[in-house]
C-alpha positions as CSV (number, residue, x, y, z in Angstrom):
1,X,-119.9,138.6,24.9
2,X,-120.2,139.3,28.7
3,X,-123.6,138.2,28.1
4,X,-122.9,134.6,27.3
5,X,-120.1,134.5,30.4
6,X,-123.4,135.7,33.0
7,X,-125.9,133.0,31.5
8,X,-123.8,130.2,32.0
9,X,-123.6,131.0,35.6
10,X,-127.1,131.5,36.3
11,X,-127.6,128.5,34.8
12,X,-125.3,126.3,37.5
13,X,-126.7,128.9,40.2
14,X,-130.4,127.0,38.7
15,X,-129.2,123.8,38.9
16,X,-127.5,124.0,42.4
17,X,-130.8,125.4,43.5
18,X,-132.6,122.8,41.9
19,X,-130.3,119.9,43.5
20,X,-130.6,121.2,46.8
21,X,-134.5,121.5,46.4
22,X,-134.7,118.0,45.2
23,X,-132.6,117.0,48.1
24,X,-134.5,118.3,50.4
25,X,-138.2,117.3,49.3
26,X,-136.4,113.7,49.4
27,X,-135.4,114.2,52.5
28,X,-138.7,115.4,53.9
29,X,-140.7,112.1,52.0
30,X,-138.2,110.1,54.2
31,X,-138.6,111.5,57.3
32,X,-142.3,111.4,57.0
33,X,-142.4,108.0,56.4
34,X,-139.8,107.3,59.2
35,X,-142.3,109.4,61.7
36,X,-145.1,106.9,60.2
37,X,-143.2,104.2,61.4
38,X,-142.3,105.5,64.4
39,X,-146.6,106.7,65.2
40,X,-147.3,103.1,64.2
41,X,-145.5,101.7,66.6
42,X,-146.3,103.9,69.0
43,X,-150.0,103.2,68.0
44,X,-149.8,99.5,68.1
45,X,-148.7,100.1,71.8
46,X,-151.4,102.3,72.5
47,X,-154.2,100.2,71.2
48,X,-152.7,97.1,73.2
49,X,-152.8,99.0,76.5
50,X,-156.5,100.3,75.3
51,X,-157.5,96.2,75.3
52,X,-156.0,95.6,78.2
53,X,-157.6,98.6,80.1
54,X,-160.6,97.5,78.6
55,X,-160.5,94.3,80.1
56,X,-159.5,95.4,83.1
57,X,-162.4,97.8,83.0
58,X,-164.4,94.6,82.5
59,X,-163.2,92.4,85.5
60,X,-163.7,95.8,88.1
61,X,-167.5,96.2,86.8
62,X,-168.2,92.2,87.4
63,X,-167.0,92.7,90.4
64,X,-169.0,95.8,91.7
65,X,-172.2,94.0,90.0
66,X,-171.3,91.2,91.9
67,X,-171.0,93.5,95.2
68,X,-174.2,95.1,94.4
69,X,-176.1,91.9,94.0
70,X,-174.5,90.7,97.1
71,X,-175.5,93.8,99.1
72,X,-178.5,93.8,97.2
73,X,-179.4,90.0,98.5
74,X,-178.3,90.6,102.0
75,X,-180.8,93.8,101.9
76,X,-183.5,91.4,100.8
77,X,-182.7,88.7,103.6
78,X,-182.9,91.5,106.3
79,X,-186.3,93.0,105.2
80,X,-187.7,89.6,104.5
81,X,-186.3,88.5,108.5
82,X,-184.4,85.6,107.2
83,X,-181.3,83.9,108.9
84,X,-178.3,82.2,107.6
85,X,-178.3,78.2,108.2
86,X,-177.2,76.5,111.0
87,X,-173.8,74.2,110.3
88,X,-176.1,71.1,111.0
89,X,-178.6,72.1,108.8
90,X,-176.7,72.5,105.8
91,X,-176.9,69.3,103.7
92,X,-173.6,69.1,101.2
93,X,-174.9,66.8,98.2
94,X,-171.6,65.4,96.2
95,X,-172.9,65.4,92.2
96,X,-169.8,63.6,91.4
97,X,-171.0,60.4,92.9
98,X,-174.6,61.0,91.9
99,X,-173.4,61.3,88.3
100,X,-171.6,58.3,88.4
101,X,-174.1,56.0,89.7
102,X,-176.2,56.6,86.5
């Protein structure tokens, strides 16, 4: 008789244990997918910054190809002796009016 008195008890012992295991694997699936959330958005941001690094990347090489061809140029001008224009050599042709007389 003692017997049947334990195994009841054991049982509830199993299903407490079984409840609180339960409650916990649902409580880990939640807070995974709230840390999903949370790296996505986190994610988002960095591949946002990443585009605009990248573009900013972009801008600073045009730049330093444009210094280099500049320097470049000048390099050229010096080895081949030549000389900037005078200001009454410089002839200034306006397009706008050319275009409009056609």
């Amino acid at each position: 008789m003692s017997n049947d008195k334990k195994k009841p008890v054991k049982n509830i012992r199993e299903i407490i244990l079984l409840t609180i295991l339960g409650l916990a694997l649902i409580f880990f699936c939640k807070y995974q997918q709230s840390m999903l959330l949370l790296l996505g958005n986190d994610n988002t941001k960095l591949e946002e910054e990443e585009k605009k690094l990248e573009l900013e990347n972009s801008e600073l090489m045009g730049k330093i190809n444009s210094i280099i061809a500049q320097h470049k140029l000048d390099k050229l001008a010096k080895d081949k002796n030549f000389s900037s224009p005078k200001d009454n050599q410089i002839i200034n042709i306006d397009m706008q009016n050319y275009e409009e007389q056609k």
